[in-house]
C-alpha positions as CSV (number, residue, x, y, z in Angstrom):
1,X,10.7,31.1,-29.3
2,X,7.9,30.7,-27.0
3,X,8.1,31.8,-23.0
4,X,8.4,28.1,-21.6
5,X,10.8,27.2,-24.5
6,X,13.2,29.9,-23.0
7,X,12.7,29.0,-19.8
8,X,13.2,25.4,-20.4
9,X,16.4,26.3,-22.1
10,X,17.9,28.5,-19.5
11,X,16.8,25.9,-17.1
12,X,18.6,22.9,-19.1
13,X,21.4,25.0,-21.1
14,X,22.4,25.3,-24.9
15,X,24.3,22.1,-26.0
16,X,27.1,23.7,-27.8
17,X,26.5,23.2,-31.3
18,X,28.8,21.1,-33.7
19,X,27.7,21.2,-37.1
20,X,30.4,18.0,-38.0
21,X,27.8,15.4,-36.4
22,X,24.3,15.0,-36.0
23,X,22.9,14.9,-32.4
24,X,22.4,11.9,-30.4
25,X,19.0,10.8,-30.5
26,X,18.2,11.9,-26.5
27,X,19.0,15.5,-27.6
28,X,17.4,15.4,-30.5
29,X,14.0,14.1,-28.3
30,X,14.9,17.1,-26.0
31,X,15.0,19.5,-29.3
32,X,11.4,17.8,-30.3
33,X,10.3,18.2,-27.0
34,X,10.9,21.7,-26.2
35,X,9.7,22.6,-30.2
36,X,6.4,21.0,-29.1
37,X,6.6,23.4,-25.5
38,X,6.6,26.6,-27.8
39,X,4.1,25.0,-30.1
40,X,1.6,24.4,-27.0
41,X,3.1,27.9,-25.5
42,X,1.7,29.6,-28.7
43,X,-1.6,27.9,-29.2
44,X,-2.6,29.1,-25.7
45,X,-1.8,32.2,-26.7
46,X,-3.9,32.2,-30.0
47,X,-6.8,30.7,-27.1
48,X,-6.7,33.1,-24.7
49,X,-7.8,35.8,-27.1
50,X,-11.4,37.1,-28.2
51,X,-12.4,34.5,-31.5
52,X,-12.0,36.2,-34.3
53,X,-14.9,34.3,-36.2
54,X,-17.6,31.8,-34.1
55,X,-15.9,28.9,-32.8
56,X,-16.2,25.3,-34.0
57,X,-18.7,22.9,-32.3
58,X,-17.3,20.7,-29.6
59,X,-18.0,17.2,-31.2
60,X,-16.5,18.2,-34.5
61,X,-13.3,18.4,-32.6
62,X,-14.4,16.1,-29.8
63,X,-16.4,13.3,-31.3
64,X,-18.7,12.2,-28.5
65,X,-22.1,12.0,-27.2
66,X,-24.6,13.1,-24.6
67,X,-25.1,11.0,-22.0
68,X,-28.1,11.6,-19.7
69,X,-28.5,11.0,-16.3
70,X,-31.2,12.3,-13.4
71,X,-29.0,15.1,-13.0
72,X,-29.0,16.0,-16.6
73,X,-26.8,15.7,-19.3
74,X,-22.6,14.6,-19.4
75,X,-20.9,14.8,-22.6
76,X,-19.0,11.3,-23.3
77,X,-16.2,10.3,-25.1
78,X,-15.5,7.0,-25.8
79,X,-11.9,4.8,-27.9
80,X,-12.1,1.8,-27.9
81,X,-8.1,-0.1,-28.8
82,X,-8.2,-4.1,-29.6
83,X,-6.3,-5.8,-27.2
84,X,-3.3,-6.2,-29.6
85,X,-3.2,-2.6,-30.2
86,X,0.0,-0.9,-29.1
87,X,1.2,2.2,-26.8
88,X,4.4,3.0,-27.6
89,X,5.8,-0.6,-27.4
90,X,4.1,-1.7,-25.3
91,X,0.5,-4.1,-25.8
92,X,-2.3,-2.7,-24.4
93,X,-3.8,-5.9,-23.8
94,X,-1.2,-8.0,-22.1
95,X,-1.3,-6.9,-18.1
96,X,-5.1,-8.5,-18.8
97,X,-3.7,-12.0,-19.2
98,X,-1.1,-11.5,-16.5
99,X,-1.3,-12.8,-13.1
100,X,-1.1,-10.4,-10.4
101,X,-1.6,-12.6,-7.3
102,X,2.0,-11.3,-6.2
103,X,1.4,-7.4,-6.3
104,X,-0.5,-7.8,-2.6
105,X,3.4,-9.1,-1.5
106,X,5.3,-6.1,-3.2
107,X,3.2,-3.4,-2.4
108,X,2.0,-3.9,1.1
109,X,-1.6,-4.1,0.9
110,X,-3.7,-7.4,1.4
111,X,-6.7,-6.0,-0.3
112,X,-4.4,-6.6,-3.5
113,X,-4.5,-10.4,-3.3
114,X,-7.2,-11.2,-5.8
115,X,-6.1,-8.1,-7.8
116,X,-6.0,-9.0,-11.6
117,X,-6.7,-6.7,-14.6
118,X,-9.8,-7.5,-15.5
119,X,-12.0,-5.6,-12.5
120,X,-9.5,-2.7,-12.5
121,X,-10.5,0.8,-13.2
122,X,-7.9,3.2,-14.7
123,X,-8.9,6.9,-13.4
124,X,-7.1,9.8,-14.4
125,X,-8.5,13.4,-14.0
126,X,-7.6,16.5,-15.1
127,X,-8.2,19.3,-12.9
128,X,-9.0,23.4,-12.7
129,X,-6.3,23.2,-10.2
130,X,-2.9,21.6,-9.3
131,X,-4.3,22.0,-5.5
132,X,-6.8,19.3,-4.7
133,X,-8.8,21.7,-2.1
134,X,-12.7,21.5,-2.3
135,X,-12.7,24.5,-4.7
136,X,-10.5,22.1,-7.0
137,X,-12.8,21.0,-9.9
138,X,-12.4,17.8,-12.1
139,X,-13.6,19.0,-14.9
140,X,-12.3,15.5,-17.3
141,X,-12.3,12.2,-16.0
142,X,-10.4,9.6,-18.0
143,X,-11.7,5.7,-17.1
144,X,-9.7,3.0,-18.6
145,X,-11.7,-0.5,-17.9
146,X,-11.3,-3.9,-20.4
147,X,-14.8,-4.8,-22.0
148,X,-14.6,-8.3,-23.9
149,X,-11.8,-8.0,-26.1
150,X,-11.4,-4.5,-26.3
151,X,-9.5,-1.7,-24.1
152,X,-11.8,1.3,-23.5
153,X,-11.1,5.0,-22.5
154,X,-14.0,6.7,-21.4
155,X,-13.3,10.1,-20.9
156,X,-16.3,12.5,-19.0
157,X,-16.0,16.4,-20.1
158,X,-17.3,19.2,-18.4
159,X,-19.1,21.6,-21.0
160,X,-20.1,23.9,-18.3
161,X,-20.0,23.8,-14.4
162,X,-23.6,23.4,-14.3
163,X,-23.0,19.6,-15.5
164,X,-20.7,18.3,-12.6
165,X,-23.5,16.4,-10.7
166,X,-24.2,14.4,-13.8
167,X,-20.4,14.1,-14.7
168,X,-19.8,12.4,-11.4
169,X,-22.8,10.5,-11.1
170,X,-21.6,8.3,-13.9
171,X,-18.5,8.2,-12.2
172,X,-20.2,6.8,-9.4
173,X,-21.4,4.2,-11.4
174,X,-17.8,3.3,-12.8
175,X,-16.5,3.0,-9.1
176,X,-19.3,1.0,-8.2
177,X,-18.7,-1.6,-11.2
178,X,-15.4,-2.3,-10.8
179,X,-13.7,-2.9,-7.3
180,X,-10.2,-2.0,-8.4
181,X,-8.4,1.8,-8.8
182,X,-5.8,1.9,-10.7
183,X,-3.9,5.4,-10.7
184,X,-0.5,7.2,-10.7
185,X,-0.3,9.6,-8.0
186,X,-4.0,8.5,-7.2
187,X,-3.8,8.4,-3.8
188,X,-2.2,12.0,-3.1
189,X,-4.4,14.0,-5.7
190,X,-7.2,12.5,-8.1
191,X,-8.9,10.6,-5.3
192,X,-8.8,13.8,-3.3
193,X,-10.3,15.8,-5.3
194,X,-13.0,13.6,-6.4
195,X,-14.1,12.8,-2.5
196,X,-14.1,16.4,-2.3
197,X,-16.4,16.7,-5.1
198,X,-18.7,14.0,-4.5
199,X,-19.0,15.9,-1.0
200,X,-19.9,18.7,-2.4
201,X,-22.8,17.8,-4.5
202,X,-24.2,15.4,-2.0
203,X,-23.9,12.1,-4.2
204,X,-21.9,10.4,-1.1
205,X,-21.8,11.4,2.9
206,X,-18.3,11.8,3.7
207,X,-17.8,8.3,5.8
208,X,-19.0,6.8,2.1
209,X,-16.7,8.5,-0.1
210,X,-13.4,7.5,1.5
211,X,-12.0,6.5,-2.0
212,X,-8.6,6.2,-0.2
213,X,-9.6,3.6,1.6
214,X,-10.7,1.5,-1.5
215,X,-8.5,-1.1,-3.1
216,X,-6.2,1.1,-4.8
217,X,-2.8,0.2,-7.2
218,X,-0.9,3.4,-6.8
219,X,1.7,3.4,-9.9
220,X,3.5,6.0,-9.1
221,X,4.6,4.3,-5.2
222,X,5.1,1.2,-7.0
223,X,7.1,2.9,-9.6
224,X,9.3,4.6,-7.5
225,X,10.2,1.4,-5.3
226,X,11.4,-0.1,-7.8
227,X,13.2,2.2,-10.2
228,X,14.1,4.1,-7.5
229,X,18.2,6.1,-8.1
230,X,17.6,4.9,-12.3
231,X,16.5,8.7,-13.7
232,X,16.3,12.3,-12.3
233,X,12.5,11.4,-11.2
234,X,9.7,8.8,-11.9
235,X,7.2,10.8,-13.1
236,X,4.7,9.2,-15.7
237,X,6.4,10.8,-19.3
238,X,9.9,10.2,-17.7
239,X,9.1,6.3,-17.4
240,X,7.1,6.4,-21.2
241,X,10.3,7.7,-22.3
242,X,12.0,5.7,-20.7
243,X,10.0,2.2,-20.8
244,X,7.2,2.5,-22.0
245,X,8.7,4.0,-25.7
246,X,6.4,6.5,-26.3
247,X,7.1,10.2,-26.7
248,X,4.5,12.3,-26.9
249,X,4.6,15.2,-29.5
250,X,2.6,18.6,-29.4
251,X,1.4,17.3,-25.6
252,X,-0.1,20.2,-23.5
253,X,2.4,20.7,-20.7
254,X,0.7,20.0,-17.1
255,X,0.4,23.0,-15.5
256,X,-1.3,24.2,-18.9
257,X,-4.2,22.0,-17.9
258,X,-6.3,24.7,-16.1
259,X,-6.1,27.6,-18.6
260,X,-7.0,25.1,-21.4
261,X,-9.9,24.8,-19.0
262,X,-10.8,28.8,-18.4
263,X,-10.7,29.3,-22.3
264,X,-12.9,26.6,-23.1
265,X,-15.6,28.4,-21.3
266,X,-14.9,32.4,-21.9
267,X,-15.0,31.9,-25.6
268,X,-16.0,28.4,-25.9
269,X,-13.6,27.2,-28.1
270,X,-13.1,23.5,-28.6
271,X,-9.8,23.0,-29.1
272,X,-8.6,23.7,-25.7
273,X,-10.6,20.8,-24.4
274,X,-10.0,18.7,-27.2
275,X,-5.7,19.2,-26.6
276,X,-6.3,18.3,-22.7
277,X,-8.7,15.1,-23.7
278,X,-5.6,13.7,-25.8
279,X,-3.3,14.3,-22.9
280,X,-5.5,12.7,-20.5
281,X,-5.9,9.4,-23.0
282,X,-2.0,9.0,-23.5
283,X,-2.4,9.2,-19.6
284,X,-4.6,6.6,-19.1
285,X,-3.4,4.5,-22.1
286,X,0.3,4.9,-20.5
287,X,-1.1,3.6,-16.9
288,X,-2.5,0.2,-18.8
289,X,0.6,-0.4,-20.0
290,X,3.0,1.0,-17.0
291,X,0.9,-1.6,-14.7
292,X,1.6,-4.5,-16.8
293,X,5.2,-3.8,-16.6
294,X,5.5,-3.1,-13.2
295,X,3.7,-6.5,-12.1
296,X,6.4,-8.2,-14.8
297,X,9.2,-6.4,-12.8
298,X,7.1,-6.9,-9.6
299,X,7.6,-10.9,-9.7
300,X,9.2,-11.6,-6.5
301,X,11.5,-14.4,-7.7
302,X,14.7,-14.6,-9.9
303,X,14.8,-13.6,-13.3
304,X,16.7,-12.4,-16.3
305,X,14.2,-10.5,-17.6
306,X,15.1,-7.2,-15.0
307,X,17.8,-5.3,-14.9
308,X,20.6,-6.1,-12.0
309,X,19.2,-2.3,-9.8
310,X,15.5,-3.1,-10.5
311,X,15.8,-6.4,-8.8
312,X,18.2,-4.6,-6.0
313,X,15.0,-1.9,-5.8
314,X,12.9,-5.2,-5.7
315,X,14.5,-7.1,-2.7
316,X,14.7,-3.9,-0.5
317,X,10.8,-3.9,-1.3
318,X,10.4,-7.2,-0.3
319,X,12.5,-6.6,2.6
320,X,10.6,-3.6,4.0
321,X,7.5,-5.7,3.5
322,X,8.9,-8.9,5.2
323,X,9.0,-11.2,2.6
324,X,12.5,-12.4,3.9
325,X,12.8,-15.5,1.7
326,X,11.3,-13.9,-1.8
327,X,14.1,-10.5,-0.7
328,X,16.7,-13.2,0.1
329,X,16.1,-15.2,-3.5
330,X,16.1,-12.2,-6.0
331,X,19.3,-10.2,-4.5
332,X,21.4,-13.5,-4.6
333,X,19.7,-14.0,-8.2
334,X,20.9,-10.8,-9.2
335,X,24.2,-10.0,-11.8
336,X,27.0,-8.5,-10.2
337,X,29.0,-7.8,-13.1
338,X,27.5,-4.8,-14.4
339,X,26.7,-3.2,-11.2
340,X,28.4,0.2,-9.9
341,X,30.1,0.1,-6.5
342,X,27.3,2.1,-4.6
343,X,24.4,-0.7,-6.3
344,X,27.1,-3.3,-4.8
345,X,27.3,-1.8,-1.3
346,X,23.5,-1.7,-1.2
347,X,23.4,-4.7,-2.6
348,X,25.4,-6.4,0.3
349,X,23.7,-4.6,2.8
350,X,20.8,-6.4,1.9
351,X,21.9,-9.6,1.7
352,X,23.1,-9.3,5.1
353,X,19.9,-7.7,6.3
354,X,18.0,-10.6,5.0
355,X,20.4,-13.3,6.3
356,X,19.7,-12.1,9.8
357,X,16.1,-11.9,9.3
358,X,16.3,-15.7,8.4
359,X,19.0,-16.6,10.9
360,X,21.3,-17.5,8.3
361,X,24.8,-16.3,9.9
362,X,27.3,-17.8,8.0
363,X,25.9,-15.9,4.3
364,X,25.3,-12.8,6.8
365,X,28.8,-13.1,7.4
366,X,30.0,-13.4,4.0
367,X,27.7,-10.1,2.8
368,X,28.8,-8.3,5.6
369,X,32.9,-9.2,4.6
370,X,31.7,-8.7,1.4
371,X,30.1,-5.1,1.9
372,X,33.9,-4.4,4.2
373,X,36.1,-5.0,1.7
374,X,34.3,-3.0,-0.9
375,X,33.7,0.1,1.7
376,X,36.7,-0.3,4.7
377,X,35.2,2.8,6.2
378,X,32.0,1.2,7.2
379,X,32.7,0.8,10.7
380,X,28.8,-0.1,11.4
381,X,29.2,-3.1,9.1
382,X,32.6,-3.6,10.0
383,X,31.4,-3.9,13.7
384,X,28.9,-5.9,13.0
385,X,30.8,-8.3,11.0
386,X,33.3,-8.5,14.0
387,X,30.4,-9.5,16.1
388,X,28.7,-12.6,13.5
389,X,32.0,-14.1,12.9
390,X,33.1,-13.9,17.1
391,X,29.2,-15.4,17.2
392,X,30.0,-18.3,14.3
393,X,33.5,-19.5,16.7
394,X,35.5,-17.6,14.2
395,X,37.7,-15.9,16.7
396,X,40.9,-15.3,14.5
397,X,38.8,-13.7,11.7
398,X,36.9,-11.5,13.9
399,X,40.1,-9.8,16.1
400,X,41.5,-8.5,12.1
401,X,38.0,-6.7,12.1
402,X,38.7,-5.8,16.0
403,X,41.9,-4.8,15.6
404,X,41.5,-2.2,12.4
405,X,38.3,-0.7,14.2
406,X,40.6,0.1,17.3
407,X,43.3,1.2,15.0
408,X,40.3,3.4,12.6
409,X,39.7,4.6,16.5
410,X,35.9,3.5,16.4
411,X,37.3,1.6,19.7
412,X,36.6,4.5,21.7
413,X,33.0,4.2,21.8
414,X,32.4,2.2,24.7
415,X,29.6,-0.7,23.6
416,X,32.8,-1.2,20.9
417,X,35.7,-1.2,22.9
418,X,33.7,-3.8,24.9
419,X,33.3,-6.1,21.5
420,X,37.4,-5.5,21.0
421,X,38.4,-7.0,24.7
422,X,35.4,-9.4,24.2
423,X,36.9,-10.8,21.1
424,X,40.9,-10.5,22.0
425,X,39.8,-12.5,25.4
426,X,38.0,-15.4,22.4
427,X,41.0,-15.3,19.9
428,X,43.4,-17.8,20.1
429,X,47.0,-17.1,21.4
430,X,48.5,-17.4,18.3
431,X,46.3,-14.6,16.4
432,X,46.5,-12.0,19.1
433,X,49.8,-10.1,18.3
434,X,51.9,-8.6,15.2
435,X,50.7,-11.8,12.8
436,X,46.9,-10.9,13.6
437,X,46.7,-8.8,10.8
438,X,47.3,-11.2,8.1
439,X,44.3,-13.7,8.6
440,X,42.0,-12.8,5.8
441,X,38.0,-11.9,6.9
């Protein structure tokens, strides 16, 4: 068993075997998984030694072709996947005929507004380094773009460091073509690195390689808004598993990446590269997809097609980025029934929220009763129930909710005991005494 197989292992624990049934299918995904850990785990170790015999070209492992540039030569690989083609189950093709005018709304940035697949570049890099200071090389670049009615991955290798001027200089030319990134986790590494880079070998002055500051369709933000509280984490093989249904086999592990890299150039084996450049196109391949699903999931209006907590993780969006009305259609939109007490309580919480923001009192005060009697110890919402209904003339309703916070004992705060006289002064005579209790909020 190979060193990151036993650490994964001791990390997750031994299910406890039961040889009367077969395992369910997630463990028997986590059992293919980790076989495929110790299978990468031991090729590195067969690539990190002397070659035993001299290695294999690179483009009989690599098919590809030399590019050339006035910096000199970039070795190119190019796939090419008909728009009907499929990744996982997914269609590679669809997010091209979608319309995206509505991703600008969800994800905060008006530079977004004309955004549509078409004049989108998909960039993924794989790096000598999980830091992305200036000594951090990208040394493949993955480019996903639509040409006519094909999907192509355009992957740039590094053969040897002497090359990275001409690598990125048909970078350049990428980023100049299209005026849409497209990334997951963009914005935090790959662009980092790259600026740093382009620097570096003096293709752009600093103030012209802000990359960050380009229009930019972070996936893995967008992701984690709204799946937010669904899995353990949002990273890009947890949502393939997950939505996209693919599972990689035999996939180099991450943080394998660099010493792939490092023995690729000591003993100039292919394969190394060659394991990293299929990691790198399920990457890009899996963005393609990912971002046609998010901008289906994005659509800030009622529908079936999400599940009852996306749409919840869709309204707070929509909230946070004050699209009251959009927030305010897709919570009330969304199915109750199958939701679990803390997705309820959120839920209600931003119904309220949004009822305020569009001065809409009478539905703030039924999500804020609402929100009460499915958590009686939120005295916040409890308090501020107390206040809407005193606010809407609905004096007898609002001393119950004054009454149990002086009885919870929130009364002693002074801004509340002020609301509790406030609200015993309003109430009628007949609701103030042993009887007040029973009128229902």
């Amino acid at each position: 068993m190979g060193l990151l197989g036993a650490r994964l292992r001791r990390t997750l624990g031994e299910a406890p075997s039961s040889p009367a049934a077969p395992p369910a299918p997630p463990a028997r995904r986590l059992e293919s998984q980790l076989a495929g850990y110790d299978r990468a785990q031991a090729r590195m170790t067969r690539w990190i030694e002397p070659p035993t015999e001299p290695p294999a070209p690179l483009e009989s492992v690599l098919p590809g072709a030399v590019w050339e540039t006035d910096a000199g030569p970039v070795w190119v690989v190019e796939r090419r996947y008909p728009l009907a083609a499929r990744h996982g189950d997914r269609v590679v093709g669809d997010l091209f005929e979608r319309d995206c005018g509505h991703l600008e709304r969800v994800v905060g940035d008006t530079r977004l507004t004309a955004f549509n697949g078409d004049e989108a570049l998909f960039l993924d890099i794989e790096a000598t380094g999980l830091d992305h200071g200036a000594g951090t090389v990208a040394f493949l670049i993955g480019l996903g773009f639509r040409d006519g009615d094909e999907v192509v991955v355009r992957q740039l290798c590094l053969r040897s460091p002497g090359e990275e001027r001409a690598l990125l200089m048909v970078l350049q030319e990428h980023l100049e073509r299209f005026p849409y990134l497209v990334s997951f986790n963009g914005k935090s590494y790959d662009l980092t690195v790259l600026q740093n880079r382009l620097v570096m070998q003096r293709l752009y002055s600093k103030a012209r390689s802000e990359l960050k500051l380009r229009p930019h369709l972070d996936l893995l933000h967008l992701s984690k808004n709204l799946y937010r509280g669904i899995w353990a984490d949002t990273r890009l093989q947890t949502l393939e598993a997950n939505v996209l249904g693919l599972h990689r086999e035999d996939d180099i592990p991450g943080h394998l990446v660099p010493t792939c890299w490092f023995a690729w150039l000591r003993y100039a084996r292919p394969e190394p590269l060659a394991a990293v450049a299929r990691h790198n196109l399920d990457d890009v391949l899996s963005m393609v997809t990912l971002a046609d699903l998010l901008v289906v999931d994005a659509i800030p209006a009622p529908t079936g097609a999400r599940a009852p907590v996306v749409s919840l993780n869709l309204a707070r969006v929509l909230y946070r980025r004050g699209s009251f009305a959009h927030a305010q259609a897709v919570a009330d939109a969304i199915d109750k029934s199958t939701m679990a007490p803390d997705e309820l309580a959120m839920l209600h919480r931003v119904m309220a929220d949004t009822a305020r923001r569009l001065g809409a009192e009478g539905e703030r005060a039924g999500a804020l009763a609402a929100l009460v009697a499915l958590v009686p110890g939120d005295d916040g919402a409890r308090r501020e129930l107390t206040t809407v209904l005193s606010r809407l003339g609905r004096h007898a309703q609002a001393l119950v909710h004054a009454d149990e916070l002086d009885r919870r004992g929130a009364g002693a705060a002074p801004p509340v005991r002020r609301l509790i006289e406030r609200v015993r002064r309003r109430a009628p005579p007949a609701a103030v005494g042993p009887t007040a209790s029973a009128v229902v909020g």
